[in-house]
N, C-alpha and C positions, 0 to 999 in steps of 0.2 A: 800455577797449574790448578785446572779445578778438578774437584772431585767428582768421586761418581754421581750422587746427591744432585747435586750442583748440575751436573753436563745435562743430567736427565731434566734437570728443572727446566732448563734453558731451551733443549728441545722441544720441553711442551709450552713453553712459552713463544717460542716461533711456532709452531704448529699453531697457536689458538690466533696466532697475528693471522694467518695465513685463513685459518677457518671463521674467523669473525663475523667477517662482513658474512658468508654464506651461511652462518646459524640466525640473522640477525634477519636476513631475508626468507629461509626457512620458515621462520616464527612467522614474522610479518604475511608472508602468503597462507598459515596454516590459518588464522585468525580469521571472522567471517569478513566478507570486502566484497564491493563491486568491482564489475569488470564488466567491460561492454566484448559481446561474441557474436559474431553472424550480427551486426549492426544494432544490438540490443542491449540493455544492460541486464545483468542477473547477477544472485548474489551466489558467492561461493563461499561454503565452511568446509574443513578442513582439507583445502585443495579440490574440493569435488561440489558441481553446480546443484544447488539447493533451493527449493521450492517449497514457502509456507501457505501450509495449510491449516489454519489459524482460527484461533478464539479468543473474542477481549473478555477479559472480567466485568462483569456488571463492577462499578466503581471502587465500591465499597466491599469486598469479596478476600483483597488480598491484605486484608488490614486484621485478620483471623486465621490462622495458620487452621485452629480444628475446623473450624468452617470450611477451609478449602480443600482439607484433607480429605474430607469427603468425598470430594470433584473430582479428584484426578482420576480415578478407576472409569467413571463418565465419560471423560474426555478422550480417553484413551481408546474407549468403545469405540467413538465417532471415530475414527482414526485420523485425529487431529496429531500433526506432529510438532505444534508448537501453539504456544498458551502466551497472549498480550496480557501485562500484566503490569497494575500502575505501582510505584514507590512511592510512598508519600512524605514530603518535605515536615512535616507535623510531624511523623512518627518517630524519623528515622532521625532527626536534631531537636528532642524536646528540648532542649536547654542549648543555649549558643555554644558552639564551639565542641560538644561531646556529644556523640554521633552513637547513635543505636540501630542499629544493620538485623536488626530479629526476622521482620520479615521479607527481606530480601535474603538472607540466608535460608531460610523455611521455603520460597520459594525454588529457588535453586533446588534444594534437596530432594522437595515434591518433583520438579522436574526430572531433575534425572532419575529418580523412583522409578517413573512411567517413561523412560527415554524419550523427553521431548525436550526441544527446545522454549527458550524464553524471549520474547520482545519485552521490554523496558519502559514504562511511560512513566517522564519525571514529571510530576505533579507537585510542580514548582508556585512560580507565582503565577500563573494561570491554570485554571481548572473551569474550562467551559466560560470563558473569557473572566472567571471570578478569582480572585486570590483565596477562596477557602480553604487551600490547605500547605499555608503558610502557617507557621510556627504559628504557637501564642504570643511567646516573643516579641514576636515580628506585628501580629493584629495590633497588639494594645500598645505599643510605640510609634504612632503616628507621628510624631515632632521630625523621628529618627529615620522612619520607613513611612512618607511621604505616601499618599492615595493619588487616581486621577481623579478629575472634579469635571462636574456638569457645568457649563456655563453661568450658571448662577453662584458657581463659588461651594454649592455641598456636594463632600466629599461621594467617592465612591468606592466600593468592596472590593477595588483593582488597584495594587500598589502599581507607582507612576513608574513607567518604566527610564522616566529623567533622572531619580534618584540612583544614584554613586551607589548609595548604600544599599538602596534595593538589586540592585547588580551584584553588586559585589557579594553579598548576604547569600543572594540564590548562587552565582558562582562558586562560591565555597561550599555548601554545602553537594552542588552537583559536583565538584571535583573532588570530593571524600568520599562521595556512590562509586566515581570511577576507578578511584586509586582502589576502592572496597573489591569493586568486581576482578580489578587486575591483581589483588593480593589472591581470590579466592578461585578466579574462572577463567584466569588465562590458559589453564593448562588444558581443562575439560572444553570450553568454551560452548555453555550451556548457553549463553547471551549471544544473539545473532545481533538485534540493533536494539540502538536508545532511540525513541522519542524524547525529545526536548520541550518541554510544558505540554498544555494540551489548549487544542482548539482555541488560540490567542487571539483576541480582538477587543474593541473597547464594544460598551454596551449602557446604556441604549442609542447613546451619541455616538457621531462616525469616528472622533477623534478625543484625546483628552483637553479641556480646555482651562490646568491650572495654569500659575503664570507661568511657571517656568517651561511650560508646552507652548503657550502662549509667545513666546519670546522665541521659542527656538520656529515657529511658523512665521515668525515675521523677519528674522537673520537668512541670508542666503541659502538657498538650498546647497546642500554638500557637494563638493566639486565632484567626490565619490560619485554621485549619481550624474551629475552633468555626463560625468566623462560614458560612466555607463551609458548611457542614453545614445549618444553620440559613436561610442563604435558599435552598436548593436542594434541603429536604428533600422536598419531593412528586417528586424524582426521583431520588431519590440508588439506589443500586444495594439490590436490598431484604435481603444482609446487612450491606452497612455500615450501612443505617439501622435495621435490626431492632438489629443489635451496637450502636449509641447509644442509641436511643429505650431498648432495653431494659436499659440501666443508667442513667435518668432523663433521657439528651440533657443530659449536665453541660458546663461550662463550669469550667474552672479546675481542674481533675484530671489526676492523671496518665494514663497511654495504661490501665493496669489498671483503675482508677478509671473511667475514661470510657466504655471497652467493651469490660471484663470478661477475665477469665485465659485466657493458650489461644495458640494457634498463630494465629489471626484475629487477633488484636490485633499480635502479633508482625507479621506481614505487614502489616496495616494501616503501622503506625510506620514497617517499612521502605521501604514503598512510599513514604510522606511523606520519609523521610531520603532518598532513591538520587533523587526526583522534585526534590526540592531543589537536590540537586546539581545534577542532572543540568540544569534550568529555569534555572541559575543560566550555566553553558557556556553555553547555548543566546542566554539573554537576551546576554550579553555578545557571541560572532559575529554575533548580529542589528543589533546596535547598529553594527556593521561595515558589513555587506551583507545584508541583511535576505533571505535567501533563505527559503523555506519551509523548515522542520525538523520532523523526525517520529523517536519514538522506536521501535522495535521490539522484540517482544515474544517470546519463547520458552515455546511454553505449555504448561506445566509450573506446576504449582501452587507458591505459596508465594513468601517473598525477594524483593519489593518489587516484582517482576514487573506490567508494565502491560496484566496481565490485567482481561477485562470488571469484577469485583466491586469491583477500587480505582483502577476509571475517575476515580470525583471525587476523589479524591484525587491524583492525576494533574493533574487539571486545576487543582483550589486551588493546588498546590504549584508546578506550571510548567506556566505560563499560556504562556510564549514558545515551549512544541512544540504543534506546528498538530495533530499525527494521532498516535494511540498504533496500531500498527503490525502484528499478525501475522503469526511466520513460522508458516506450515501446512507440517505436512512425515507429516498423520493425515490417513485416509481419512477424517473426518468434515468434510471442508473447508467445506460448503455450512453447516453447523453454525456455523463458528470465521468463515467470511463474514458471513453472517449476525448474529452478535453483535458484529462490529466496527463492522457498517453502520448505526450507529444518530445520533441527533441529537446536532449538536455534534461528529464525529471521522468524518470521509470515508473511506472507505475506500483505503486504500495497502495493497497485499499486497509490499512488500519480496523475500519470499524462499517458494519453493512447491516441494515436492520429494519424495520419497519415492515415486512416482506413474510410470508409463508416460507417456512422450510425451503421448500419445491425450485420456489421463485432464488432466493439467495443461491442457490446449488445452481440453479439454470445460469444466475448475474457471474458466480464464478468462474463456469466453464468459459465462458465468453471473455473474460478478464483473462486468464490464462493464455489463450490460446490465439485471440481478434489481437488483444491487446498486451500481451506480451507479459504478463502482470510478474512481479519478483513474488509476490503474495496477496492472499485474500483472506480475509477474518470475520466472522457471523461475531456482533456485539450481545454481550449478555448469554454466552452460550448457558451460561448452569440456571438459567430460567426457559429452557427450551422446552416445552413437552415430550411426555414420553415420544408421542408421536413422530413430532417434528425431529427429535433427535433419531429415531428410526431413519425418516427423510432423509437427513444430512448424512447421518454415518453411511448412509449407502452409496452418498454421491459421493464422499469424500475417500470411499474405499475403494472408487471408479478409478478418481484421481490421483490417490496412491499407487494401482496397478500401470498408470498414465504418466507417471513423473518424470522420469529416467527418458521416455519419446518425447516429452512436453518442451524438456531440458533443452536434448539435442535438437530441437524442428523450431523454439522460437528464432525467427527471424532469418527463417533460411528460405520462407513462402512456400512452406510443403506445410503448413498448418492455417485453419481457421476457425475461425466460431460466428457460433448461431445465435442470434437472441433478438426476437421481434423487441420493437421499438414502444417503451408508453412514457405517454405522456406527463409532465408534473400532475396533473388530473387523476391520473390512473388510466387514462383510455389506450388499451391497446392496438397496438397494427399488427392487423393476422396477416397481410398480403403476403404476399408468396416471394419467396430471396432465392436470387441467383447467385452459387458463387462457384466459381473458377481452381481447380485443382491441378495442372499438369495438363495432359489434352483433354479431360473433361470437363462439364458443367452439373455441380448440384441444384437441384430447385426442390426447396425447402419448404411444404407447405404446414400450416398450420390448423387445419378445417379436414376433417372426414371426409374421405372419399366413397366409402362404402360403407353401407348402400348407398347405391346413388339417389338424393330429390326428388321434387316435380321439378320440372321444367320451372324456371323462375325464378326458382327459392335458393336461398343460402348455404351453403354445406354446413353445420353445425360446427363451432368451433371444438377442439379438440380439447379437454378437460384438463385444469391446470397451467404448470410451466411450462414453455415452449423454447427448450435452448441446447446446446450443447458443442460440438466441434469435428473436424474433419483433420486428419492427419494421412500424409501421403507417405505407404513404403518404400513404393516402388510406380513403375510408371501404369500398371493398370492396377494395383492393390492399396488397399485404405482402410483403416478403421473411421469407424463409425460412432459416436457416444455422445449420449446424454438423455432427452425426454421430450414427450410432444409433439411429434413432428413425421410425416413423410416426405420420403427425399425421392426423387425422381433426378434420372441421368441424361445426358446429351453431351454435342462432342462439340470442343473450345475451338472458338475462332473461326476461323472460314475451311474447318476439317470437313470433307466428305463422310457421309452416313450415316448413323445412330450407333448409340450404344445401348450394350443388351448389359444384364447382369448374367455372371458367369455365377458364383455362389455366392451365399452369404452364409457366416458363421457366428453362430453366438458365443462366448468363450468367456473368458478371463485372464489375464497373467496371474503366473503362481511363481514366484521367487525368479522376474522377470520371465518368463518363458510363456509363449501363449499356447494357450491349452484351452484346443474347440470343444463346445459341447455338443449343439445340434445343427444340422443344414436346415434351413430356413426357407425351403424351397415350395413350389406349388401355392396352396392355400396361404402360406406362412408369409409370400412376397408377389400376393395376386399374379400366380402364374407369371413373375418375372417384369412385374412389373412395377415393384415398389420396393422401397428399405420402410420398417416402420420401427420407428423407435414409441415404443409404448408410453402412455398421459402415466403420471403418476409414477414413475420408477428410473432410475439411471444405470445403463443398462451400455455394451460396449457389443459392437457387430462390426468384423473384417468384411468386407465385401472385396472382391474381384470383378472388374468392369471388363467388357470387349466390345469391338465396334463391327459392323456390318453394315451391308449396304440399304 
């Protein structure tokens, strides 16, 4: 007979059978994860959908804890709620095998100091396609940790990604970061995602050419990719599939063999070799603490780079990174958004720069809302000017009263965005954008309307960024937000007779709740005949549509 002791043990011992599995799943959904909703992917942290609004550290930033200690009061101003932030393989394993976690705990702490969130960038054997911040170690054992080489046989500042050792070495130390973050931040889960190395690719050659690369481009190509190829051909990128199909879609050839002599092929093999690696890290941290991982992409043609054309390749190779990644730092942003924002790879804009304040804030809204974006990040935010840091914190404060609608409306087609189109040059297109809301039509100009010209002459373009989005509440009510631009209305499709503007309202949400300020009427919307979102400021207006004959 058992005792009392005993009986009770035994009931909480069936009880914990019974409750297992649902603590185990508990956990695993409170943890941040994608999930695709309304035909989109987003990310969720703690049960509830999450949207970054982001800043990367200029490189060298988080290797100084008082240095950064500084930042966070800054960052918090802009109303940034989450800080990208590199770990570095050098710091954190001076010496093989004993692990120093200083500033990645200092991070953490700063973080939740200022309640933000942290993205993760392991800054492993690549850093801007260079091994720099590899161990010492690791630099001065070359026998042991194997470089790639230029065709002429000298060596290069990028350990080979053919090397066992060089694998393994970074593996280990990235699954000591993970085991670190799941001893310290499983509970808080200040960490949303890892990036796995940074901007990987060889350089200045498209591929590595020691021998052991050598040997592995002339041995058949992996049946792994064959087979990929082959059930995914109706969508594979149309040069990798033209580069196959048109050397017969072989199986069992080498990379020349398969598809054909050239710089393309080259890249192709690398992109498969660097995605190897790279899927191989990833799979192993996951197996730790399964956070989301996304690789990042520098775009620049050529060297394995997780540019759009060796997307599948990407994917056959390392299935374990959730997002291949673009940093934009070219005027054609709406371009390089747009081709990342496709089926299969969510949109993460990691790093965005090169660009005025105004201009970044205008590329985000559009990322948001056109494109669905999980997040958007301004690089090197603690070198922003006072200014500019004005600029962003205004927009970004637009975005935070916008989040929670952003959330609900991606991928439901009751949202959009606006962002004239420029070129790699820089030349922009002012013309005028029609888009489609429910039963009405926005046209979105970019040029002053008033005063009106001479006869002839050009309307002057409107001063600044020209961007922003459109979000639908109900069937004649909308907000309005962003900078640069007047909207004019008309009625969708083959509907009978115009639309008027009933009101517009200036406003804000205040602990969600919208809260108008002033009616925007008369002078304020040319007697009824315009929304103007003003040059220079980001700025949020509900407007009410009606139609008449």
């Amino acid at each position: 007979m058992q005792t009392q002791p005993r009986r009770i043990l035994a009931i909480f011992a069936a009880v914990a059978l019974v409750l297992a599995p649902q603590f185990v799943q508990a956990q695993a959904d409170s943890m941040p994860h994608l999930a695709v909703r309304h035909g989109v992917t987003q990310l969720i942290v703690d049960g509830h959908l999450f949207l970054i609004r982001g800043g990367e550290l200029e490189n060298s930033s988080a290797s100084s804890l008082p240095y950064l200690n500084k930042l966070w009061p800054e960052f918090a101003a802009m109303h940034f709620n989450t800080v990208i932030a590199p770990v570095y393989w050098q710091l954190i394993e001076p010496q093989e095998g004993h692990f120093d976690f200083t500033t990645v705990d200092g991070l953490l702490q700063g973080a939740r100091a200022h309640h933000m969130h942290l993205v993760l960038l392991w800054f492993g054997s690549w850093k801007n396609s260079v091994s720099c911040y590899a161990p010492d170690w690791v630099k001065e054992n070359e026998q042991l940790f194997p470089r790639a080489e230029l065709p002429d046989g000298r060596g290069l500042e990028i350990l080979s990604a053919f090397s066992s050792s060089n694998l393994d070495a970074d593996t280990a130390a990235f699954v000591a970061l993970m085991k670190h973050l799941r001893a310290i931040d499983s509970a808080q889960r200040t960490v949303l995602m890892v990036q796995v190395e940074n901007e990987i690719g060889i350089i200045p050659k498209s591929r590595d050419f020691s021998s052991a690369a050598n040997a592995a481009f002339n041995a058949p190509v992996p049946a792994a990719l064959t087979s990929y190829l082959a059930a995914h051909r109706d969508t594979l990128s149309p040069a990798l599939r033209q580069a196959w199909e048109g050397h017969g879609s072989k199986t069992g050839g080498n990379w020349t063999d398969t598809f054909g002599p050239g710089p393309l092929t080259d890249n192709l093999f690398d992109a498969w070799t660097e995605a190897r690696y790279t899927g191989a890290v990833a799979a192993a941290g996951k197996a730790v603490y399964p956070l989301p991982m996304y690789v990042n992409a520098a775009l620049i043609p050529g060297g394995g780079r997780p540019l759009p054309d060796v997307f599948d390749i990407w994917h056959a190779a390392a299935p374990a990174i959730d997002m291949l990644s673009p940093d934009i730092y070219f005027p054609n942003f709406k371009e390089w958004a747009d081709r990342y924002a496709v089926p299969g790879n969510p949109l993460f804009i990691p790093e965005s720069g090169r660009a005025d304040a105004g201009q970044l804030a205008a590329d985000a809204f559009y990322a948001y809302a056109q494109r669905n974006a999980i997040g958007f990040s301004v690089y090197a935010l603690e070198n922003l000017s006072a200014v500019e840091q004005k600029t962003l914190g205004q927009a970004y404060s637009v975005l935070e009263q916008l989040t929670p609608l952003l959330l609900a409306h991606q991928g439901t087609g009751q949202l959009v965005g606006i962002l004239t189109s420029t070129s790699f040059d820089g030349k922009e297109d002012l013309s005028p954008q029609t888009l489609t809301l429910g039963s009405y039509t926005f046209n979105a100009t970019f040029r002053r309307g008033w005063p009106p010209v001479p006869p002839g002459q050009m309307e002057p373009p409107i001063p600044g960024a020209h961007g922003g989005l459109i979000l639908q509440l109900g069937p004649n009510d909308f907000l309005v937000a962003g900078s640069g631009m007047f909207l004019t209305f008309g009625v969708a499709g083959s509907g009978q007779g115009q639309a008027g503007i009933d009101s517009i309202w200036e406003g804000q949400f205040v602990d969600g709740v919208w809260t108008p300020g002033r009616n925007l009427n008369g002078d304020d919307d040319n007697q009824g005949r315009w929304l103007e979102l003003p040059a220079g400021q980001f700025t949020i207006r509900r407007i009410k549509l009606y139609r008449y004959r």
